[in-house]
DOPADREN-239065 format. One record per residue: residue in three letters; x, y, z of N, C-alpha, C in turn. Coordinates in nm, 4 decimals. Layout:
N
+-----+----------+----------+----------+----------+----------+----------+----------+----------+----------+
:  aa :     n.px :     n.py :     n.pz :    ca.px :    ca.py :    ca.pz :     c.px :     c.py :     c.pz :
+-----+----------+----------+----------+----------+----------+----------+----------+----------+----------+
: ALA :        X :        Y :        Z :        X :        Y :        Z :        X :        Y :        Z :
...
+-----+----------+----------+----------+----------+----------+----------+----------+----------+----------+
//
This chain:
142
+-----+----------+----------+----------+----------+----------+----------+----------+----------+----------+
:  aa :     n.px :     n.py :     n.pz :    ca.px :    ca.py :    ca.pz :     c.px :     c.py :     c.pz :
+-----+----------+----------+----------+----------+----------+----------+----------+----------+----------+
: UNK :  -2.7224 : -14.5605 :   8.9482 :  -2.7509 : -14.4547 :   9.0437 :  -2.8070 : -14.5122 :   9.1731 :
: UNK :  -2.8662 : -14.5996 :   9.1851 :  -2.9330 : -14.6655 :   9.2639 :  -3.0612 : -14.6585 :   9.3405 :
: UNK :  -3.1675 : -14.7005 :   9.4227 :  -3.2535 : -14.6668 :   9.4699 :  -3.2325 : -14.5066 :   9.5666 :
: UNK :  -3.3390 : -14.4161 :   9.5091 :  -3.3722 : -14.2993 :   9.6234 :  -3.5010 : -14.3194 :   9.6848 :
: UNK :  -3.5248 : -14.2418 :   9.8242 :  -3.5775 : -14.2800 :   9.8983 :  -3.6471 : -14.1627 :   9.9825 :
: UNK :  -3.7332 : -14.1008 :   9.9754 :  -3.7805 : -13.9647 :  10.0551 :  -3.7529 : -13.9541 :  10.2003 :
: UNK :  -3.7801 : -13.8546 :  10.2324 :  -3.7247 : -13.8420 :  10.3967 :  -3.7896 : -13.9457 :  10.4941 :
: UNK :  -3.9618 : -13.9165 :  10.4514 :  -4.0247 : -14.0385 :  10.5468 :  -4.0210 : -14.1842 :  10.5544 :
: UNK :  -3.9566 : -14.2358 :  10.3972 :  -3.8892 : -14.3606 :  10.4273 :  -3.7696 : -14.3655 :  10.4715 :
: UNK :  -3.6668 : -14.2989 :  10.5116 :  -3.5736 : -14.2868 :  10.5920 :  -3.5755 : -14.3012 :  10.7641 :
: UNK :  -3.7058 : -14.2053 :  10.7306 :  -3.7121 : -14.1456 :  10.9386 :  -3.7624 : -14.2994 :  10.9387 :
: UNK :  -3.8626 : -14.3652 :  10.8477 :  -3.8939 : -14.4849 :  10.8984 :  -3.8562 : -14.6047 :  10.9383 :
: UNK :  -3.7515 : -14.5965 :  10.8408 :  -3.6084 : -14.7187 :  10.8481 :  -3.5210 : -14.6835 :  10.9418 :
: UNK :  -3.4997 : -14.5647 :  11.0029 :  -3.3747 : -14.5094 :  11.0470 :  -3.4285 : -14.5074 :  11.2433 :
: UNK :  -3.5621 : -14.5048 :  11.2258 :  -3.5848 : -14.4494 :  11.3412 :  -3.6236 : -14.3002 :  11.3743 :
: UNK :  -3.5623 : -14.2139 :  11.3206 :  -3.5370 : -14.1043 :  11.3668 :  -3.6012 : -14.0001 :  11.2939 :
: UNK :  -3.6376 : -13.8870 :  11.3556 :  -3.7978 : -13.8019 :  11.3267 :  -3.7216 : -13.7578 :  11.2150 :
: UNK :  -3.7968 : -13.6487 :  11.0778 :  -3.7316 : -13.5790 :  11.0115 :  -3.6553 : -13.5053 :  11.0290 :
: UNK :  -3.7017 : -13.4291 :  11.1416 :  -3.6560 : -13.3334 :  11.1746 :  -3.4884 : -13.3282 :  11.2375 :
: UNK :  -3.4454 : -13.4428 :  11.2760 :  -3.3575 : -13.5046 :  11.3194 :  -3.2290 : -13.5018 :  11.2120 :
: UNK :  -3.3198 : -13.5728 :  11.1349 :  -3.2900 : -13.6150 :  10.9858 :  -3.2331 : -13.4743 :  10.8906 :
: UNK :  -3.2867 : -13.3524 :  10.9050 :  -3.2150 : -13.2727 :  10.8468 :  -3.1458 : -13.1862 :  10.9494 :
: UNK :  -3.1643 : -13.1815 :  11.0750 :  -3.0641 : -13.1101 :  11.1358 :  -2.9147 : -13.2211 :  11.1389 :
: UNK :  -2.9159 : -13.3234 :  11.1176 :  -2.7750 : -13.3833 :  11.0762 :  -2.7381 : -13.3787 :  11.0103 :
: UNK :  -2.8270 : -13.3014 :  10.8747 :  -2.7429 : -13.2842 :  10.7139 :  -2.7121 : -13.1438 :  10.7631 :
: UNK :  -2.7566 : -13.0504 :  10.8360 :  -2.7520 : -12.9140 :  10.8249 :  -2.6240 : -12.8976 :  10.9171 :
: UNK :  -2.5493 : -12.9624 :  10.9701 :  -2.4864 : -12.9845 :  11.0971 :  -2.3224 : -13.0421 :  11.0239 :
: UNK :  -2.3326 : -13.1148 :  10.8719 :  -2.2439 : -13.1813 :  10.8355 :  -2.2440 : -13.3270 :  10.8833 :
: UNK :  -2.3220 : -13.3666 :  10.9560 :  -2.2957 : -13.5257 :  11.0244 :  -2.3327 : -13.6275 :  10.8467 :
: UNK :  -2.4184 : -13.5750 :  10.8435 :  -2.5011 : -13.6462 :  10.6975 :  -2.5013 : -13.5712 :  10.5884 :
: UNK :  -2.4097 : -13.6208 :  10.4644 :  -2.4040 : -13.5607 :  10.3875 :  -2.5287 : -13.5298 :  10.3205 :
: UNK :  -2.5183 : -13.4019 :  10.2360 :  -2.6590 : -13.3518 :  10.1709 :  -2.7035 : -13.4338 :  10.0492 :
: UNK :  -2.8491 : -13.4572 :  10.0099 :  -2.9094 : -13.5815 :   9.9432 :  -2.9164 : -13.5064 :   9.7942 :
: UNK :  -2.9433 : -13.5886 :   9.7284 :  -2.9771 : -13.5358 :   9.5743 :  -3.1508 : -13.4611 :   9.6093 :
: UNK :  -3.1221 : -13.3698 :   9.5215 :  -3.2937 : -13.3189 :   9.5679 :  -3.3505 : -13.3023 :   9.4139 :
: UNK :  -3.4871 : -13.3239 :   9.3978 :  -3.5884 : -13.3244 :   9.2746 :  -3.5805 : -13.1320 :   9.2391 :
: UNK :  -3.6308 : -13.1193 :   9.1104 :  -3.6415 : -12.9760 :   9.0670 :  -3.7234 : -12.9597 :   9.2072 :
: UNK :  -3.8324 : -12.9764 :   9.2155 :  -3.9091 : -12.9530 :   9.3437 :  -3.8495 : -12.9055 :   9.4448 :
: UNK :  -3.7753 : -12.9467 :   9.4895 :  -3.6668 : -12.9551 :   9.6524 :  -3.7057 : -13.0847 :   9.7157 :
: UNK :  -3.7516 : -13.1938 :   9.6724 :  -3.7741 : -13.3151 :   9.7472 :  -3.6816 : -13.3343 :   9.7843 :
: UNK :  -3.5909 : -13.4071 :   9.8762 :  -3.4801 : -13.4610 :   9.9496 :  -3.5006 : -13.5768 :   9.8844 :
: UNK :  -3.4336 : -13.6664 :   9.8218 :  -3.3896 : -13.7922 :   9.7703 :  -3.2561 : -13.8369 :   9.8075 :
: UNK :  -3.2861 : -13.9701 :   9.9347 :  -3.1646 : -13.9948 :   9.9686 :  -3.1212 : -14.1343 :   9.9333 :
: UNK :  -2.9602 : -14.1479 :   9.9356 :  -2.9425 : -14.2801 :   9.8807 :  -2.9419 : -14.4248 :   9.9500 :
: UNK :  -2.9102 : -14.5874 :   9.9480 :  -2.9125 : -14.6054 :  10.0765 :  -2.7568 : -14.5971 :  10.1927 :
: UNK :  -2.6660 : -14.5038 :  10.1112 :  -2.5154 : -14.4574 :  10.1975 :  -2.6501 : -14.3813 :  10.3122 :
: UNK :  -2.7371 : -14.2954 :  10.2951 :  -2.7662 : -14.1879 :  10.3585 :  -2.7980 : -14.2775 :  10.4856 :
: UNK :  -2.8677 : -14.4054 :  10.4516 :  -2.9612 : -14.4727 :  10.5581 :  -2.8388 : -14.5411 :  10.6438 :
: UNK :  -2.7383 : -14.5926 :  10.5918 :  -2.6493 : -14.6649 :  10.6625 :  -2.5449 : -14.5641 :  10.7290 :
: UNK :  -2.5722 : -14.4180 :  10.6671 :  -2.4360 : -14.3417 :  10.7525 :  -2.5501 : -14.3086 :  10.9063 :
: UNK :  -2.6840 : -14.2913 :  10.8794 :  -2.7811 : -14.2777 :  11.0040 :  -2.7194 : -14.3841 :  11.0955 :
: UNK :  -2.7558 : -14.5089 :  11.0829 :  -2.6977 : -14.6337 :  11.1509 :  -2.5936 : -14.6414 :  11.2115 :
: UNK :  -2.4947 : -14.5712 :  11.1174 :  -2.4035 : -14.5494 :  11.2027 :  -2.4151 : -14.4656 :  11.3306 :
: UNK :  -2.4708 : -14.3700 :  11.2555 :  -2.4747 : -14.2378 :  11.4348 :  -2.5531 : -14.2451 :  11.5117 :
: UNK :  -2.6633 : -14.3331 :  11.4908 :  -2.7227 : -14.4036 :  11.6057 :  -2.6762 : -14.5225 :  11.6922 :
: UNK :  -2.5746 : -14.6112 :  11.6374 :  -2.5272 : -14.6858 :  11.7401 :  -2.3819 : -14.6019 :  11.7985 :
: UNK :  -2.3007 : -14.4937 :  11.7353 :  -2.2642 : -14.4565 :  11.8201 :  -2.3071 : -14.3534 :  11.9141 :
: UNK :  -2.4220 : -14.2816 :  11.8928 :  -2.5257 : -14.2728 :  12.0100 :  -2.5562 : -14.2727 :  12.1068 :
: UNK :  -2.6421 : -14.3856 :  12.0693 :  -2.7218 : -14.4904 :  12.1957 :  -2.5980 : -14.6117 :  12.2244 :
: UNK :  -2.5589 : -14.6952 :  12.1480 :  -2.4705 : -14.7911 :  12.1964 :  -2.3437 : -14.7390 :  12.3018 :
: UNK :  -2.2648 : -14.6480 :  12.2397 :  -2.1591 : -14.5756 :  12.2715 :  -2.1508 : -14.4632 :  12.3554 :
: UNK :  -2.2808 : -14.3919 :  12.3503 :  -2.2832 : -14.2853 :  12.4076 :  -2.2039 : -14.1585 :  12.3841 :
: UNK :  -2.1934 : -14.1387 :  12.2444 :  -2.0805 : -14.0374 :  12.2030 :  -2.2037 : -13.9307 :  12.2057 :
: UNK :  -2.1402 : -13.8047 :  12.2036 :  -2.1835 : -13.6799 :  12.1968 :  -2.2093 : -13.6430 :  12.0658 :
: UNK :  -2.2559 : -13.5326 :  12.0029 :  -2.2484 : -13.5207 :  11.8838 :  -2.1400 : -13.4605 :  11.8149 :
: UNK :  -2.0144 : -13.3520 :  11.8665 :  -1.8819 : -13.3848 :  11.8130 :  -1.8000 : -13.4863 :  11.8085 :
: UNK :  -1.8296 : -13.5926 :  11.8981 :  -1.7918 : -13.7503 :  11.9068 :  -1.8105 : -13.7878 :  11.7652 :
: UNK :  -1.9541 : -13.7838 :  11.7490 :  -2.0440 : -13.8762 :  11.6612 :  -1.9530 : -13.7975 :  11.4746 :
: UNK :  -1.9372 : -13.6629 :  11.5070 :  -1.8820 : -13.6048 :  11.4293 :  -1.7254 : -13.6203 :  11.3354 :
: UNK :  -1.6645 : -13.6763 :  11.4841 :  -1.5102 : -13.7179 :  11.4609 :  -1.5079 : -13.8589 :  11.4264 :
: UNK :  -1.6062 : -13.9439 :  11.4718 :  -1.6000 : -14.0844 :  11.4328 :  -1.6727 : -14.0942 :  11.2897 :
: UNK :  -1.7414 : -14.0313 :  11.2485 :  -1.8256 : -14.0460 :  11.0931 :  -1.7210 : -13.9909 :  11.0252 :
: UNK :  -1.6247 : -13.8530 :  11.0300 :  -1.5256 : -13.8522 :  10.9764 :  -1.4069 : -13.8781 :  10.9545 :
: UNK :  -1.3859 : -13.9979 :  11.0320 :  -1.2992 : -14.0821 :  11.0599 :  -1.3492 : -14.2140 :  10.9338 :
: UNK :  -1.4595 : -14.2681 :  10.9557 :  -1.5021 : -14.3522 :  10.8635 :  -1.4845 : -14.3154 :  10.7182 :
: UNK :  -1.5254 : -14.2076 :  10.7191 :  -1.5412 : -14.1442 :  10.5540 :  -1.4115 : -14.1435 :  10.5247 :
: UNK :  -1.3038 : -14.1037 :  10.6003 :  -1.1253 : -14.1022 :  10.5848 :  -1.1558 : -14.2803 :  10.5290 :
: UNK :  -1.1860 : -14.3664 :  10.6200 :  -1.1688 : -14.5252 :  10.5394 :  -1.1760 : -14.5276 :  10.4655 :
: UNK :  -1.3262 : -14.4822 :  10.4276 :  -1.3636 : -14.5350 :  10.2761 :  -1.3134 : -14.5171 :  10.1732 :
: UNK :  -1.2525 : -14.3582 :  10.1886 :  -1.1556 : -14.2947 :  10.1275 :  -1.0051 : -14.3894 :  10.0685 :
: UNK :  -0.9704 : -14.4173 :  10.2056 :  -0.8197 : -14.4642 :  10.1762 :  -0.8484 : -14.5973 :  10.1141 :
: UNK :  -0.9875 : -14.6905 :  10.1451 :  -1.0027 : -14.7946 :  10.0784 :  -1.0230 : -14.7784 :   9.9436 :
: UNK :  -1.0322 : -14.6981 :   9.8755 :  -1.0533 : -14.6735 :   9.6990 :  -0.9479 : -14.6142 :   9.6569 :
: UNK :  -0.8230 : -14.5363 :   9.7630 :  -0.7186 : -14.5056 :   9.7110 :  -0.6321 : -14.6164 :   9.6954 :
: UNK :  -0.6549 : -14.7301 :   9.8393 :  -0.5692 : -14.8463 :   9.8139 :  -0.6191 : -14.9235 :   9.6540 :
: UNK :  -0.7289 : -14.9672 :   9.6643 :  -0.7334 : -15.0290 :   9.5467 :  -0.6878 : -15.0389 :   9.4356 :
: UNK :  -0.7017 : -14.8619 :   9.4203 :  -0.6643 : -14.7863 :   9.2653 :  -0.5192 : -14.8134 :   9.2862 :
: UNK :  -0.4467 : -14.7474 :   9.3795 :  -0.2593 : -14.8345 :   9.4123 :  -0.2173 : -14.9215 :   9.3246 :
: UNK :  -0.1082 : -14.8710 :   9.2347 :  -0.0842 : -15.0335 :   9.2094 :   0.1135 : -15.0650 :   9.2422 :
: UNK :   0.1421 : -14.9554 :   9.3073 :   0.3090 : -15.0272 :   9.3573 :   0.2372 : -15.0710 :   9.5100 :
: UNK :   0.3385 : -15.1748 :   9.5462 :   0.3575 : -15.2268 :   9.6703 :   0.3851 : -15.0984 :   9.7979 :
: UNK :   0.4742 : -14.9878 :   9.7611 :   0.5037 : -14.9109 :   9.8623 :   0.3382 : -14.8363 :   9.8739 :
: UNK :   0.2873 : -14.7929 :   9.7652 :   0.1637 : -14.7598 :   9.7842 :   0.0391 : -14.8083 :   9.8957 :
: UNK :   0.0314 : -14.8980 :   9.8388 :  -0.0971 : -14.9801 :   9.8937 :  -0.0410 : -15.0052 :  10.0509 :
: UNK :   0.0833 : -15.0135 :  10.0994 :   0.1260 : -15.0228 :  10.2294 :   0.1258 : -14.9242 :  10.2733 :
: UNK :   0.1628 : -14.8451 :  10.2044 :   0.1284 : -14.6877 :  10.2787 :  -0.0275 : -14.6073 :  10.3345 :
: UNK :  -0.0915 : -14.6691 :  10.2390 :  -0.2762 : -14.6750 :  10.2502 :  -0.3170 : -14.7420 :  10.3851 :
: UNK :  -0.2565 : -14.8816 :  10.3667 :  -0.2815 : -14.9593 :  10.4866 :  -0.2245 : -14.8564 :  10.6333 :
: UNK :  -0.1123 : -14.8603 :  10.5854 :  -0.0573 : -14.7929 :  10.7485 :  -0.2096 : -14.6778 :  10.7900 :
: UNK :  -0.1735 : -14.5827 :  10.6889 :  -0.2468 : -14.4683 :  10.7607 :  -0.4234 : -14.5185 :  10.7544 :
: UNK :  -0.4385 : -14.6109 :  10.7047 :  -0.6123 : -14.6796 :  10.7649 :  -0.6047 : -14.7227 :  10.9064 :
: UNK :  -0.4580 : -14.7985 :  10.9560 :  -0.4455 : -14.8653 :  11.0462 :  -0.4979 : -14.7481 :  11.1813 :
: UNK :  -0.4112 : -14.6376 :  11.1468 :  -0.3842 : -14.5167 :  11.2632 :  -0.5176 : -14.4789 :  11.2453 :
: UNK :  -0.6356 : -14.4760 :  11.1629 :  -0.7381 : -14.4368 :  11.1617 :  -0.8283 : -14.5392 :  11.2396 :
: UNK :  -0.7816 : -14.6318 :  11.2142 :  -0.8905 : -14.7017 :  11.2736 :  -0.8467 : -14.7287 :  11.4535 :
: UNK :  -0.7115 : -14.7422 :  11.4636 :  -0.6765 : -14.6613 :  11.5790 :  -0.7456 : -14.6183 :  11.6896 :
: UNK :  -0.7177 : -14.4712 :  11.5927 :  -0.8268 : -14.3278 :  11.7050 :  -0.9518 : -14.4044 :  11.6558 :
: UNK :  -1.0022 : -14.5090 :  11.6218 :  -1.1999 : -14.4843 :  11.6498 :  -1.1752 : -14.6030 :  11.7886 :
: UNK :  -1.0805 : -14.7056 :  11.7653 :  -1.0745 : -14.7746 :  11.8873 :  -1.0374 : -14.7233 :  12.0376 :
: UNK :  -0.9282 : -14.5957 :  11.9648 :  -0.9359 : -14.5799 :  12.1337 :  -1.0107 : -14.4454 :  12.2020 :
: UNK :  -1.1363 : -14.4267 :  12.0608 :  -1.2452 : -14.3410 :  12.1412 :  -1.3540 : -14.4358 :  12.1760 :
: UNK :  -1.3599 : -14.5424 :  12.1629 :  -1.4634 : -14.6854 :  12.1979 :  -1.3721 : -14.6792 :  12.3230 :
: UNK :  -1.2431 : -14.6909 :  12.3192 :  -1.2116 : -14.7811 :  12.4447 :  -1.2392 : -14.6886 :  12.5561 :
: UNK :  -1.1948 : -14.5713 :  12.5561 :  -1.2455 : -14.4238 :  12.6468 :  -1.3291 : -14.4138 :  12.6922 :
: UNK :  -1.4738 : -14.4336 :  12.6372 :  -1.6008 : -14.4528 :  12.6389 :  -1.6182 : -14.6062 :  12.7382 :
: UNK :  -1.5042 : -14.6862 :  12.6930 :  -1.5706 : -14.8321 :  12.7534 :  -1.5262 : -14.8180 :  12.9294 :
: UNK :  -1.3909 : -14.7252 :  12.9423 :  -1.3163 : -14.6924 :  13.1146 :  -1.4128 : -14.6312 :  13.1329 :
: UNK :  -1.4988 : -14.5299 :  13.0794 :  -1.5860 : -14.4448 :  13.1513 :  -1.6914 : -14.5261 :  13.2153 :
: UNK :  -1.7647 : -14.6306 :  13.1379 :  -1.8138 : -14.6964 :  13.1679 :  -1.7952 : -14.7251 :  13.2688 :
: UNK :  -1.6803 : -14.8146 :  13.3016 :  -1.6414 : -14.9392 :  13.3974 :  -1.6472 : -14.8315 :  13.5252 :
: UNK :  -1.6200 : -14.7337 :  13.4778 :  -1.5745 : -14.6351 :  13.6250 :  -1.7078 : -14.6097 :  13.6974 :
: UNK :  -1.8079 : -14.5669 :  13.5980 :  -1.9755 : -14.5535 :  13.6739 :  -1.9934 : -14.6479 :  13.7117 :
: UNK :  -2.0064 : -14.7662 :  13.6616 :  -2.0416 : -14.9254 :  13.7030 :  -1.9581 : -14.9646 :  13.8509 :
: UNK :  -1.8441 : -14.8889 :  13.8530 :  -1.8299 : -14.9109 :  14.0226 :  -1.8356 : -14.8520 :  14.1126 :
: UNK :  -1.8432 : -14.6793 :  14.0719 :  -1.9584 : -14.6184 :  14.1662 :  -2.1089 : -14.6666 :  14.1853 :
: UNK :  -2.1684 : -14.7113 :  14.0807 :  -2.3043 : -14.7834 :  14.1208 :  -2.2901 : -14.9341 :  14.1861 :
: UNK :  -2.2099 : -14.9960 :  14.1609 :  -2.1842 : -15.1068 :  14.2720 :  -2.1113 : -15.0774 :  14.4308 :
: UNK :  -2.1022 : -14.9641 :  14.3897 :  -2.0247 : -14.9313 :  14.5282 :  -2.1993 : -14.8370 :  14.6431 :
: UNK :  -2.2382 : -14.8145 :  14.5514 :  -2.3681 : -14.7851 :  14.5846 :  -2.4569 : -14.8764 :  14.6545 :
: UNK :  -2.4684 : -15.0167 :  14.5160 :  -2.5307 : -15.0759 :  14.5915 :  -2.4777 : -15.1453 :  14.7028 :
: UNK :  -2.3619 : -15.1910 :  14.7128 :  -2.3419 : -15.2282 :  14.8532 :  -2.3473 : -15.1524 :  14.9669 :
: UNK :  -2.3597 : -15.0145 :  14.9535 :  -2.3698 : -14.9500 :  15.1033 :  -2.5494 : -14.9728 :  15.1230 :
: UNK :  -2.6030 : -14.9805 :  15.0129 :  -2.7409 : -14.9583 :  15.0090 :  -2.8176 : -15.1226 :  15.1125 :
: UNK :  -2.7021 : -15.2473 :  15.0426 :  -2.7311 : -15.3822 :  15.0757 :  -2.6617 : -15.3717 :  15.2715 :
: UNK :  -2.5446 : -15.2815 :  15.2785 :  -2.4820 : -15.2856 :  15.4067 :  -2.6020 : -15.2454 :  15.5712 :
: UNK :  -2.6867 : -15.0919 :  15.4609 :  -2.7627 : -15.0937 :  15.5819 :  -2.8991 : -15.1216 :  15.5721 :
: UNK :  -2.9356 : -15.2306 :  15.5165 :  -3.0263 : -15.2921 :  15.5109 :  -3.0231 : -15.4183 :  15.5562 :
: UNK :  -2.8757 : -15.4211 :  15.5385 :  -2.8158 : -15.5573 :  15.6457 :  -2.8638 : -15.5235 :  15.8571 :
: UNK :  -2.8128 : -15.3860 :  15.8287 :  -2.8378 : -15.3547 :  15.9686 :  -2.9541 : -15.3526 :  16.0524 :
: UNK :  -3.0305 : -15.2836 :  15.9299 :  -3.1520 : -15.2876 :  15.9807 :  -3.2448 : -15.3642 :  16.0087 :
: UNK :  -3.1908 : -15.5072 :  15.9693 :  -3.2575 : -15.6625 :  15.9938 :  -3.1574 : -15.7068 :  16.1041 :
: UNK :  -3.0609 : -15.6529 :  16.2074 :  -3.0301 : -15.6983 :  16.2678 :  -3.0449 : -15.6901 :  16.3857 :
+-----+----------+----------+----------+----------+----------+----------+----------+----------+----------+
//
């Protein structure tokens, strides 16, 4: 079954307040945890590493939270097709697994890459910034 883990060792490992923490299970981003007769939340460590995930696409990436939504269910499609490939045992199978992982992994590259033009595009309005900024400051020393 493996180690469980209460919410506050989560928010602690994870970063992120509780409160955070269950509006992403309540939301579908994070699947829901095993809970004690009590109602304790007991989570596993998938729970802590699917967090990780939606924090670097986040902060790293800058995805939104239907972003963050389409790319976690995009992953879970992997993991998926990776235990269907396994179990596979003709050749047309397991190639067929592969293909449609390929197209999955795909769309997560070319919502990184989307994210990466957006980038480049601010980065030269702000260089285009600073050179008018460096142009009349040029002037004004002249």
């Amino acid at each position: 079954m493996g180690e469980r883990y209460k919410i506050d060792d989560v928010a602690k490992e994870s970063g992120l307040t509780k409160r955070t923490i269950r509006y992403y299970e309540e939301i579908g981003v994070l699947p829901p945890p095993e809970r004690t007769e009590g109602g304790t939340r007991l989570y596993a460590r998938m729970h802590i590493e699917r967090l990780k995930q939606i924090i670097n696409a986040r902060d790293v990436l800058g995805f939104s939270l239907q972003e963050i939504i389409d790319f976690v269910a995009i992953r879970e499609e992997l993991i998926q097709h990776g235990d269907a490939y396994r179990k596979a045992e003709e050749a047309d199978q397991k190639r067929e697994k592969l293909l449609e992982a390929g197209q999955m992994v795909d769309k997560q590259l070319q919502m990184i890459d989307y994210k990466l033009e957006k980038m480049k595009e601010f980065r030269k309005e702000i260089e285009q910034l600073k050179k008018r900024v460096n142009v009349a400051l040029d002037q004004m020393n002249t």
